[in-house]
Every structure is written in structure tokens, then in C-alpha cells.
TORMARFI-991320 format. One record per residue: y, x, z of N, C-alpha, C in turn; residue number from 0. Coordinates in pm, whole numbers, plus 50000, padded with zeros to 5 digits. Each point is the difference from the previous one (the first is absolute). Layout:
# residues N
<marfi <Y,X,Z>,<Y,X,Z>,<Y,X,Z>,NUM>
...
***
This chain:
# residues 250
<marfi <09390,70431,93629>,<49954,50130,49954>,<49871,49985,49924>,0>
<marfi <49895,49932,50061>,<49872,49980,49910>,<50004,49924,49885>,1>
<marfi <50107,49914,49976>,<49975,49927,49886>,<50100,50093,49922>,2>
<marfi <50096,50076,49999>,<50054,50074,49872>,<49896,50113,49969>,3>
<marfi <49859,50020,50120>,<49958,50116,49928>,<49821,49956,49929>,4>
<marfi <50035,49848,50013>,<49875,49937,49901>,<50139,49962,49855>,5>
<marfi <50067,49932,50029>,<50059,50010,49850>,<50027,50153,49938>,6>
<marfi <50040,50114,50041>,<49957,50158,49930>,<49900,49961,49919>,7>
<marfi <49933,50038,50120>,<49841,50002,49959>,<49962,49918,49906>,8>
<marfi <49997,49855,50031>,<49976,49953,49830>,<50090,50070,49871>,9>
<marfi <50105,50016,49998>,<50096,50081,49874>,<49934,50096,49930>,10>
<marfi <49944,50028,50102>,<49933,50162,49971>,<49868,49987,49928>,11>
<marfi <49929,49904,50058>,<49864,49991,49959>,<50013,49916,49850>,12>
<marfi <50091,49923,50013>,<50064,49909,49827>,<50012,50139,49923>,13>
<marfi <50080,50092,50026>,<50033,50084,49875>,<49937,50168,49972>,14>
<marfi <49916,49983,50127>,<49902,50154,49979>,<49916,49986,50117>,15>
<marfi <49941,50067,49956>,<49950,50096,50193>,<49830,49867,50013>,16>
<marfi <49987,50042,50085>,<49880,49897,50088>,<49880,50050,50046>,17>
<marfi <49911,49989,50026>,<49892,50081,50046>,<49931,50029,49905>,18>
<marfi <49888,50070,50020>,<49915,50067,49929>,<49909,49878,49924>,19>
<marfi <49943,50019,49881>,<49945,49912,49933>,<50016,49853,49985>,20>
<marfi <50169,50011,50010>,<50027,49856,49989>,<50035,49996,49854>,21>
<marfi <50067,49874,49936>,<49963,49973,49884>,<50152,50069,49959>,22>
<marfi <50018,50014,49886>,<50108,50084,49931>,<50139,49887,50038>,23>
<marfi <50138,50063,50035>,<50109,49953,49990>,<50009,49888,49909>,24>
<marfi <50065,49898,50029>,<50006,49858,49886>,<50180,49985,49993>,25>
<marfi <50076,49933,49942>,<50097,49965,50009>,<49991,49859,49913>,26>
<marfi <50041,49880,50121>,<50015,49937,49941>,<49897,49876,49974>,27>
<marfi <49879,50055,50025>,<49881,49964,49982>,<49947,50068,49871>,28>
<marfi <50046,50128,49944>,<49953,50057,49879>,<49921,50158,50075>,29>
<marfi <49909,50008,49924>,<49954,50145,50050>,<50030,50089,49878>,30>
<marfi <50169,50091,50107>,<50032,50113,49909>,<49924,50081,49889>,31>
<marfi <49870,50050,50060>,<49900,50059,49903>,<49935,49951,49876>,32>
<marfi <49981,49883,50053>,<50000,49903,49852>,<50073,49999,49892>,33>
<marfi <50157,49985,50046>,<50129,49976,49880>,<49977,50130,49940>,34>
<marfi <49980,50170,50104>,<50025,50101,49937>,<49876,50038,49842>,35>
<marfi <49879,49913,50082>,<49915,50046,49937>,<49955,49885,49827>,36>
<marfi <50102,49882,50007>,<49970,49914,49939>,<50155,50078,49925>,37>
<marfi <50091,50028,50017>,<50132,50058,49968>,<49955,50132,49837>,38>
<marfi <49897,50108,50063>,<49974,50078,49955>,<49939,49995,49887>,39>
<marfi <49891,49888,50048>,<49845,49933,49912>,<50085,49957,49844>,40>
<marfi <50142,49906,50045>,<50071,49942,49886>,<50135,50071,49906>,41>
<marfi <50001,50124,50015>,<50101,50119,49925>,<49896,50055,49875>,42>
<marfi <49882,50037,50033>,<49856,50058,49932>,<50019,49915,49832>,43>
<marfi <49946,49916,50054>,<49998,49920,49818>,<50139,49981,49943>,44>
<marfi <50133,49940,50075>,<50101,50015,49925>,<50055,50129,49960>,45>
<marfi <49979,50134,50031>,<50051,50144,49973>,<49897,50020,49827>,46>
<marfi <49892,49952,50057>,<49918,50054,49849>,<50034,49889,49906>,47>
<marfi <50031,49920,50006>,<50033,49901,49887>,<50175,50015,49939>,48>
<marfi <50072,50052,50092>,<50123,50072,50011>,<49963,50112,49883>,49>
<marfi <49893,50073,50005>,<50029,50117,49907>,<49902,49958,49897>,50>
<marfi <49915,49888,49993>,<49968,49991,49895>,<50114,49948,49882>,51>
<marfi <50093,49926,50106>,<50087,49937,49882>,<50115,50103,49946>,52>
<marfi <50008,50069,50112>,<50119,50124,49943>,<49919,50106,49841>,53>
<marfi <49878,50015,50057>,<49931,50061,49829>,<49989,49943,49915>,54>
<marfi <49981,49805,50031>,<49989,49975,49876>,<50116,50010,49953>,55>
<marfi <50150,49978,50053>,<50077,50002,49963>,<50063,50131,49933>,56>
<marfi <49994,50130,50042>,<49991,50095,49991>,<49935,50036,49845>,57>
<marfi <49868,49904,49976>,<49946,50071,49851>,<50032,49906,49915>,58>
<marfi <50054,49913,50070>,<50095,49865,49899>,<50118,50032,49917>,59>
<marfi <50079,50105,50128>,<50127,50075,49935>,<49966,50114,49907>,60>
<marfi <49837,50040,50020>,<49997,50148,49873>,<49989,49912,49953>,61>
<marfi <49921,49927,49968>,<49932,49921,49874>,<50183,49978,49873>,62>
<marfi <50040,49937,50088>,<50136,49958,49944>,<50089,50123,49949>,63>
<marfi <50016,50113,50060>,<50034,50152,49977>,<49948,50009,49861>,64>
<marfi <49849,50013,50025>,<49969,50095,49879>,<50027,49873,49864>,65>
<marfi <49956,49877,50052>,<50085,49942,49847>,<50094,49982,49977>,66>
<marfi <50138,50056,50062>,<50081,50012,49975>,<50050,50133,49924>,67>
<marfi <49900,50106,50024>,<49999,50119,49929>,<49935,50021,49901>,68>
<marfi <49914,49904,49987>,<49900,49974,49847>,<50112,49953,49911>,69>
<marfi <50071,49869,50051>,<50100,49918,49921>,<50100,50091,49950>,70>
<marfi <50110,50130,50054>,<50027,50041,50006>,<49970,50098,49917>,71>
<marfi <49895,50086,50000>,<49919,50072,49898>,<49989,49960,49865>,72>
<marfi <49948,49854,49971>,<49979,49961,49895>,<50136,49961,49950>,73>
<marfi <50139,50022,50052>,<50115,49948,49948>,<50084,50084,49938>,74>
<marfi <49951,50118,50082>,<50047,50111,49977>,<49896,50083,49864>,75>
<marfi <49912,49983,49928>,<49904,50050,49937>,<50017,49921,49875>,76>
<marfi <50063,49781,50057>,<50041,49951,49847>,<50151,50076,49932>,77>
<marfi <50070,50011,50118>,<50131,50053,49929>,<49989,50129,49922>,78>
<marfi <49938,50103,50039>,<49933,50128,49908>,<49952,49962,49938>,79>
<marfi <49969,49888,49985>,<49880,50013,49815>,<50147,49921,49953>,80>
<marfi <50069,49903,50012>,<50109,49979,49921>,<50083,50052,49897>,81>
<marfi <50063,50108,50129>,<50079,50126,49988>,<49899,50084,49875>,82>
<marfi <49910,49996,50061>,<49934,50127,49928>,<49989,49943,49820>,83>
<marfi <50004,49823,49981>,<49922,49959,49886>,<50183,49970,49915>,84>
<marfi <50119,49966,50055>,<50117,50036,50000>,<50034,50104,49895>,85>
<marfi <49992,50124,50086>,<50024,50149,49963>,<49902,50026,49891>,86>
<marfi <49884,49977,50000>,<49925,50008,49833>,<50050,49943,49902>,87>
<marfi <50063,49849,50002>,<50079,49935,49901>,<50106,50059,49974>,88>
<marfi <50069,50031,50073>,<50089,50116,49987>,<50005,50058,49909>,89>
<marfi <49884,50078,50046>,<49995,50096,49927>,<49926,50015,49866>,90>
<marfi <49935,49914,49959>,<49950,49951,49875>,<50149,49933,49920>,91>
<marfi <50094,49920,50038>,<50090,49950,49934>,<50077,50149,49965>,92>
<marfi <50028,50096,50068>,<50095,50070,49965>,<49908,50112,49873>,93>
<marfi <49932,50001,50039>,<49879,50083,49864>,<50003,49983,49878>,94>
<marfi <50018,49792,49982>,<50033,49950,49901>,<50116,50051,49977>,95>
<marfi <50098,49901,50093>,<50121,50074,49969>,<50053,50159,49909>,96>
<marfi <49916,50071,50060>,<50040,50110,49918>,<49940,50021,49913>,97>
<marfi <49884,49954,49950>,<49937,49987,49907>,<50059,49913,49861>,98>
<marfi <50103,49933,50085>,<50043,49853,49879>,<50123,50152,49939>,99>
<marfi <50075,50028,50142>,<50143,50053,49921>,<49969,50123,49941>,100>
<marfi <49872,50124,50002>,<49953,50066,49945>,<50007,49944,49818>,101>
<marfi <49919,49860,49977>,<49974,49996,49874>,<50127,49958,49927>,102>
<marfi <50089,49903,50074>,<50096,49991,49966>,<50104,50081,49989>,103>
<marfi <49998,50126,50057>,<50072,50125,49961>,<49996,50025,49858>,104>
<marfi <49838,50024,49942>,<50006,50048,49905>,<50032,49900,49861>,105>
<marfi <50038,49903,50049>,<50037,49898,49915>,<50196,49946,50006>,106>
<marfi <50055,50128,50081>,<50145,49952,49978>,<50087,50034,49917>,107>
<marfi <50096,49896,49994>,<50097,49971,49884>,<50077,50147,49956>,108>
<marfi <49988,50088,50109>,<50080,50124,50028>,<49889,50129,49922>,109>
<marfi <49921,49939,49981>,<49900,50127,49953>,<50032,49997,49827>,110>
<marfi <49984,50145,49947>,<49990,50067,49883>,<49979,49889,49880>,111>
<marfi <50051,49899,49924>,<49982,49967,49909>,<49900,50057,49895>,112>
<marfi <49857,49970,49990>,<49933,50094,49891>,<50061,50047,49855>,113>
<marfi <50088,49912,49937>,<50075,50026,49857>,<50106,50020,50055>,114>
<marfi <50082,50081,49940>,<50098,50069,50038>,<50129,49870,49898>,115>
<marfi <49918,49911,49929>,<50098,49888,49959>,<50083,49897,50089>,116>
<marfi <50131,50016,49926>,<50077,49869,50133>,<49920,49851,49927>,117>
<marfi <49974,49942,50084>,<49989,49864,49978>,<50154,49898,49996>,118>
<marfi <49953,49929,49891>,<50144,49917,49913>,<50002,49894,50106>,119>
<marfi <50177,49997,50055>,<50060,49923,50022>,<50023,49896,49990>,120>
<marfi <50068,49896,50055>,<50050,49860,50018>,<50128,50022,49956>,121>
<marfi <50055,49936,49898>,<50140,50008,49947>,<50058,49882,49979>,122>
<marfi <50189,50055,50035>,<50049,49774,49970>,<49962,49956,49875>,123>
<marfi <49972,49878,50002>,<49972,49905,49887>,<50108,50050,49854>,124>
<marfi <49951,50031,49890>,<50122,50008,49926>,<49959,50180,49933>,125>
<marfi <49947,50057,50086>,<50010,50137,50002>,<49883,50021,49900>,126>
<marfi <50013,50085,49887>,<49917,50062,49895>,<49868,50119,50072>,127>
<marfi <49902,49856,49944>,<49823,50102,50063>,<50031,50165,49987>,128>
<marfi <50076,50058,49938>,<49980,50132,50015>,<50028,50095,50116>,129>
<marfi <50106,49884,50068>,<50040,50103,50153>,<49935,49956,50079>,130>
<marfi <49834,49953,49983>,<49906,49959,50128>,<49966,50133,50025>,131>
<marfi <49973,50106,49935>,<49931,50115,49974>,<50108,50144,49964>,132>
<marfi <49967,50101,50131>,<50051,50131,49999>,<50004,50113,49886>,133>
<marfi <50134,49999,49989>,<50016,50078,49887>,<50008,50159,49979>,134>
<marfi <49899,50009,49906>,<50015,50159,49971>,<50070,50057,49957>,135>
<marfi <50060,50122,50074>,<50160,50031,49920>,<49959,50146,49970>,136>
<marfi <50046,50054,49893>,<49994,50089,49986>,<50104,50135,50011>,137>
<marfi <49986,50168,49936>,<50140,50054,50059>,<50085,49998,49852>,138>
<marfi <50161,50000,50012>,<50097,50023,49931>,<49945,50125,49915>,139>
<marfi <50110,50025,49888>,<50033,50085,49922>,<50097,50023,49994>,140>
<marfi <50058,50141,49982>,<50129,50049,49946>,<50088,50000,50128>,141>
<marfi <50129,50063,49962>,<50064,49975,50125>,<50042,49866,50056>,142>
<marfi <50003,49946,50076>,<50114,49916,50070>,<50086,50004,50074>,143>
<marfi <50143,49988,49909>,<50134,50003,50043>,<50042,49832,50020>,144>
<marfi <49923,49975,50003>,<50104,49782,50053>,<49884,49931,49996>,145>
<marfi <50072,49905,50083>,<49907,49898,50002>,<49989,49907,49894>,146>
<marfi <49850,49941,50004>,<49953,49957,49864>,<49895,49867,50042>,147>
<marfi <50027,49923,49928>,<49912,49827,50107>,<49973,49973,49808>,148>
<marfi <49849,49984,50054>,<49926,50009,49877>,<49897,49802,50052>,149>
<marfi <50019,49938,49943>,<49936,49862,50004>,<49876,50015,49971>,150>
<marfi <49908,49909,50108>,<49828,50042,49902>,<49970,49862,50022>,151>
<marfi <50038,49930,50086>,<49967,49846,49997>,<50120,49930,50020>,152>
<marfi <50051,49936,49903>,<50130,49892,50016>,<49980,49888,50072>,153>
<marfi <50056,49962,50160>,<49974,49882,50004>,<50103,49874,49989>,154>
<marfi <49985,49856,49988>,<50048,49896,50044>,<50091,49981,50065>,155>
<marfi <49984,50044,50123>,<50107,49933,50114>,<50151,50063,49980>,156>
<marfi <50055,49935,50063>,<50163,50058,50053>,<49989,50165,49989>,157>
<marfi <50165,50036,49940>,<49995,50161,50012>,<50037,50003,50134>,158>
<marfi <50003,50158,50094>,<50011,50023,50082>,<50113,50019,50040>,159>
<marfi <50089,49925,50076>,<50105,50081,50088>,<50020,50061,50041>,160>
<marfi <50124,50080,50051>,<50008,50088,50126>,<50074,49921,50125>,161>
<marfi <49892,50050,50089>,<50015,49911,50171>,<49874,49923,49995>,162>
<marfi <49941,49960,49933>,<49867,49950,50006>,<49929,50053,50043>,163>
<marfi <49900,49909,50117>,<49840,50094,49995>,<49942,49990,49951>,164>
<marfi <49931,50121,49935>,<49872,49963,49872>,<49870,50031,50066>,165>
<marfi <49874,49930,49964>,<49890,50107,50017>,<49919,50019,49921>,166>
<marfi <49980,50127,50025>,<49883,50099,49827>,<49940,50068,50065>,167>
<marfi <49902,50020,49919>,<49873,50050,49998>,<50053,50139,49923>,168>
<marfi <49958,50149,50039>,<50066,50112,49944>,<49861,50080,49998>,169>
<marfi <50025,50130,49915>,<49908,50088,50012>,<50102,50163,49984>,170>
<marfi <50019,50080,50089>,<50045,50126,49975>,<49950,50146,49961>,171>
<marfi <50042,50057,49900>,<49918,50095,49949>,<50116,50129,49947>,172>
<marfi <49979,50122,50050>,<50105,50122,49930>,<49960,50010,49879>,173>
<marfi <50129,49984,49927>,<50067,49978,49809>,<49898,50143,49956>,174>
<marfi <49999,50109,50064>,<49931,50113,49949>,<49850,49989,49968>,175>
<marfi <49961,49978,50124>,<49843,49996,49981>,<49899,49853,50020>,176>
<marfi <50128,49940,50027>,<49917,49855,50036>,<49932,49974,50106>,177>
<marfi <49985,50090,50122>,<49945,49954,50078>,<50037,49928,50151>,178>
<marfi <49932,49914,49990>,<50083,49862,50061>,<50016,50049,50180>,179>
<marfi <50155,49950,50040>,<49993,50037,50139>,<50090,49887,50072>,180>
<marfi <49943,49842,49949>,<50012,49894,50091>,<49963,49889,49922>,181>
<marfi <49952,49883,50047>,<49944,49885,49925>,<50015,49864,50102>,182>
<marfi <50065,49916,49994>,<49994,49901,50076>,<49861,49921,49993>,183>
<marfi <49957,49955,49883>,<49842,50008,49994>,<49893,50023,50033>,184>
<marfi <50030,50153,50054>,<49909,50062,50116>,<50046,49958,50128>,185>
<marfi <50081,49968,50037>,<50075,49962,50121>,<49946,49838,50038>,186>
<marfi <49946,49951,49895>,<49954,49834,49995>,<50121,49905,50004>,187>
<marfi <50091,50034,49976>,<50079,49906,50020>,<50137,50020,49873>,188>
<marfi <50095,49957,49994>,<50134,49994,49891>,<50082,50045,50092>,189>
<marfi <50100,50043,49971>,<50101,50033,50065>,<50158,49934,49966>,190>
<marfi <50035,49967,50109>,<50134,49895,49976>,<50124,50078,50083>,191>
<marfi <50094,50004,49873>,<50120,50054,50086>,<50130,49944,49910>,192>
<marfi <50124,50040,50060>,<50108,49892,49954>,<50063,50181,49851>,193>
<marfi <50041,49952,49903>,<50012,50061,49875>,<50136,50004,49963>,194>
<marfi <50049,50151,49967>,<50155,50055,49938>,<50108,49965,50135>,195>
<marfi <49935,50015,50148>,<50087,50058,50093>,<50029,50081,50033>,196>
<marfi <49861,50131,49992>,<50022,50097,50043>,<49865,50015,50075>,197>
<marfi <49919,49883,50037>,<49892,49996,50094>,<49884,50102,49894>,198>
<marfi <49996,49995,49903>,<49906,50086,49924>,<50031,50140,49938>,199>
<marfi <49950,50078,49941>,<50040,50116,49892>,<50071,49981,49891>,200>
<marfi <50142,50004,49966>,<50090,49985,49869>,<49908,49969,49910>,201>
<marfi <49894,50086,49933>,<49934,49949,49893>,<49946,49859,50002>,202>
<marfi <49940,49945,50123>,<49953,49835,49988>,<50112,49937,50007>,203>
<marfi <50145,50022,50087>,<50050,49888,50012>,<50124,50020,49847>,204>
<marfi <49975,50066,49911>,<50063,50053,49877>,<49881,49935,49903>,205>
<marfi <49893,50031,50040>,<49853,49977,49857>,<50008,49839,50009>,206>
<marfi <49975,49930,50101>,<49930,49849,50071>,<50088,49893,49964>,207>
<marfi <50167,50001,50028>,<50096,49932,50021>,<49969,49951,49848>,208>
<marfi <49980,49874,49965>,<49985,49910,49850>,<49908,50011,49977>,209>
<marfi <49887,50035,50031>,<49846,50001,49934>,<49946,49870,50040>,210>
<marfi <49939,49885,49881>,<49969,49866,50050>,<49871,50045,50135>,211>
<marfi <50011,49907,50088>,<49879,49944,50059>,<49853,49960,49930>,212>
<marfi <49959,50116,50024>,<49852,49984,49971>,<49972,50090,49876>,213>
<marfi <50061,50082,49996>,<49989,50164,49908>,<49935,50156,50046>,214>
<marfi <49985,50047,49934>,<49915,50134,50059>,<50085,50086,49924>,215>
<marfi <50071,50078,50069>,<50100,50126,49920>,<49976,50118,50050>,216>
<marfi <49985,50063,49881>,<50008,50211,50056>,<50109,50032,50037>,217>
<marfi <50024,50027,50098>,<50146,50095,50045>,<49966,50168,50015>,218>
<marfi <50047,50088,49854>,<50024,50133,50071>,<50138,50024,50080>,219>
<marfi <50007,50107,50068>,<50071,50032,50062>,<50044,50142,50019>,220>
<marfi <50112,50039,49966>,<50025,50161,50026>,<50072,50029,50168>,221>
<marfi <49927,50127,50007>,<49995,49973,50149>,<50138,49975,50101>,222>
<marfi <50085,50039,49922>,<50181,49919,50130>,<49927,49835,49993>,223>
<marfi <49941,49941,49878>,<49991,49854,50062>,<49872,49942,50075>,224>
<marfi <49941,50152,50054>,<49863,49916,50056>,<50055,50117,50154>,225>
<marfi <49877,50081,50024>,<50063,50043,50126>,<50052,50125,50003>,226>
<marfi <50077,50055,49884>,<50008,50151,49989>,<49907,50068,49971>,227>
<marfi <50031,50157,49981>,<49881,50090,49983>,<49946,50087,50156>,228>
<marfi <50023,49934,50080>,<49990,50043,50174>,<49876,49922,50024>,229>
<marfi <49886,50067,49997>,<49866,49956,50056>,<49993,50026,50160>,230>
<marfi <50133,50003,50059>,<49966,49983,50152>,<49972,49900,50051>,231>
<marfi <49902,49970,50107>,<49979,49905,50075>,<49902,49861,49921>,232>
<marfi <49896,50133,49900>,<49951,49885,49951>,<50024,49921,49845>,233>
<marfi <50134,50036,49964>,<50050,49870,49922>,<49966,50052,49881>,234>
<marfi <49979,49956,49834>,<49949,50062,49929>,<50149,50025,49898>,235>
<marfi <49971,50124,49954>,<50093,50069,49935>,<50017,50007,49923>,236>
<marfi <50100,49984,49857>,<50022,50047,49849>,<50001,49820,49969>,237>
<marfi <49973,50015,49867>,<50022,49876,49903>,<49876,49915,50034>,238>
<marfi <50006,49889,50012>,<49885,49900,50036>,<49974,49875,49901>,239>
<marfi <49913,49954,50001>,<49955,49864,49920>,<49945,49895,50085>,240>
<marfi <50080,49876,49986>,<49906,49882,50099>,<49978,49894,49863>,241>
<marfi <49897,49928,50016>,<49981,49896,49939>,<50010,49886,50115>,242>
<marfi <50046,49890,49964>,<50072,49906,50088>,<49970,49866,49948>,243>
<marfi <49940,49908,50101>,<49981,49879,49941>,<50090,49872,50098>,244>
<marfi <50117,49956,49953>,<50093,49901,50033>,<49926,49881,50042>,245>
<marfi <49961,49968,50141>,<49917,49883,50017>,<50059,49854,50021>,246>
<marfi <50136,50043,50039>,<50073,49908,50075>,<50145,50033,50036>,247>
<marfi <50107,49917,50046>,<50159,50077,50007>,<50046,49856,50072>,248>
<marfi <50062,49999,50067>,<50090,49902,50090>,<50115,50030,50075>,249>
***
């Protein structure tokens, strides 16, 4: 009985308890109060060095922020001046632009001829200088009852067939008063069509058929052989006069 209640008793006095002003609990041979107080002493400096490094880190990441928003800024500020220097060229090229087709307007091929003269033609080789240049025709006299093929320039070439295409240069004018109401001349160009089928007005394919290549002939005409005396739809009416220049026939 006495020796289990000295081993207690030591247990007890090892892990708490003991009399008054004895020395603090040990375990081990360590005095608890020590570890707590050497425990405490060593959290102090690592907590503040803990947050010194979290701020520096902390103004490490603005630092990096805001130059990333500077970089950003300035990337965004080169592309607007681009854009912006872009859209001025732009718009300076198109200024020209309309500035070029403005002057060149008033310089097109389509505008008002100042002389009311045709300018002389290119004619086949062979062809007499006089049918470079538009002829003035004047009006008939007297009545006309038939047709009448009056020669003013004889040319060279082959007479004309019928079934051939010819092309001439014409000028049309009413037998009465002379005033002209068609001109291939004015049209800039000759006119080519096939001759004594039917494709033309009786009077050309009646006037044309044997006239050499490269001749200028008056054809009057009373009006059954041109288009009648029916000015509907344009067409000109009564007895007519063409002067006709034979350029060509194949």
C-alpha cells in the first residue's frame, strides 16, 4: 500500500501540483515556462517580416499594374493617331480625285464641239480628197416626179452590185427647202448595209446599184421612193435629196 502511494505521488508532482514556492513544473528536464515564453519571444520578428514581404510584394504587383496600363494606354493612343493620319490621306486623295475628274469633265470627247464643222475623215486608199469633207447640199427645184442620180464625183473602183455591202458616208435634206434631217457624219461614223434587197428605201437600192466605188452622187427622190408623204412616227415626208459618197462594196 505505501509504495503505490509514493509512486502517485511522484506522477503527480512530475506533471503539476507541488507545494508552495516550489520551482515551476519541468517535463523532461525542460521548464514548461521557458518553451512558452521562448515559443512567443520567436513568432514576433517572423510575423513582421511576413508582412513586410507581403507589401513589398503587394507594391511590386501595382508597380507592374500600372505599367501595364501605361503600355496599354500608349498602344491604344499609337493606333488613333494611325487611324486618324489614314483617314486624312483619305481624304486628301479623294479631293484630288474629284478635283482631277472635275477638270477632266470639262475636257470630254462628249462635250459641244466649238465649230459646228465635221472634221475630215480617213478614207480607203484610192478614194478622191473630195469625200474627206461634208457636203453641202442644197434644196431641189421644180417638181419631182422620179428619181434622178446626178454624179458630182466619179470614182475608180468597181461599180456597185446588188447583194453587196457598201459603206457611205450620206447627208439627208427635204428636196423643198433643204433642210437637212440626217447625216451619218454627224453620227461620226459611215454607215454599212447590204444594197437592192430591200434592206434600204427603193430610191438607194434603185439610185446606188452600178455607181463605181469611191463616187459621191445626188439622189432625188419622189416620195413612194423614200418614205411616203406620212410624217408619222418621225420619218420625213414628201420628195427628199441625199448626197452619197460610195466608200466601199463587198
Amino acid at each position: 500500500m505505501g509504495t503505490l502511494g509514493v509512486r502517485a505521488g511522484t506522477v503527480c508532482a512530475g506533471l503539476g501540483g507541488g507545494p508552495p514556492g516550489a520551482h515551476p513544473p519541468t517535463l523532461q528536464g525542460v521548464d514548461v515556462s521557458e518553451r512558452v515564453e521562448n515559443r512567443s519571444a520567436g513568432q514576433a520578428p517572423a510575423t513582421k517580416a511576413q508582412r513586410r514581404l507581403a507589401a513589398q510584394l503587394a507594391e511590386k504587383k501595382a508597380a507592374e499594374a500600372r505599367r501595364r496600363r501605361q503600355s496599354m494606354l500608349g498602344a491604344a493612343v499609337g493606333v488613333l493617331a494611325v487611324v486618324a493620319l489614314v483617314g486624312g490621306l483619305v481624304w486628301l486623295n479623294s479631293g484630288d480625285d474629284d478635283k482631277t475628274a472635275t477638270a477632266g469633265s470639262s475636257a470630254s470627247p462628249t462635250a459641244p464641239a466649238e465649230s459646228s464643222e465635221v472634221p475630215a475623215q480617213e478614207l480607203p486608199a484610192g478614194i478622191d480628197p473630195a469625200l474627206k469633207t461634208k457636203p453641202a447640199v442644197q434644196a431641189g427645184t421644180g417638181e419631182l416626179t422620179k428619181l434622178t442620180v446626178t454624179t458630182l464625183v466619179k470614182g475608180t473602183g468597181p461599180a456597185v452590185k446588188a447583194g453587196q455591202n457598201i459603206t457611205t458616208n450620206y447627208v439627208g435634206v427635204f428636196y423643198k427647202d433643204g433642210k437637212q434631217f440626217d447625216a451619218s457624219w454627224d453620227n461620226g461614223q459611215p454607215a454599212t448595209f447590204q444594197i437592192g434587197v430591200g434592206q434600204v428605201i427603193k430610191g438607194w437600192d434603185q439610185g446606188l446599184v452600178g455607181v463605181p466605188v469611191g463616187s459621191r452622187v445626188q439622189l432625188d427622190l419622189p416620195a413612194d421612193l423614200a418614205y411616203g408623204n406620212d410624217a408619222a412616227g418621225g420619218r420625213p415626208a414628201g420628195p427628199l435629196r441625199f448626197v452619197v459618197d460610195v466608200l466601199a462594196a463587198q
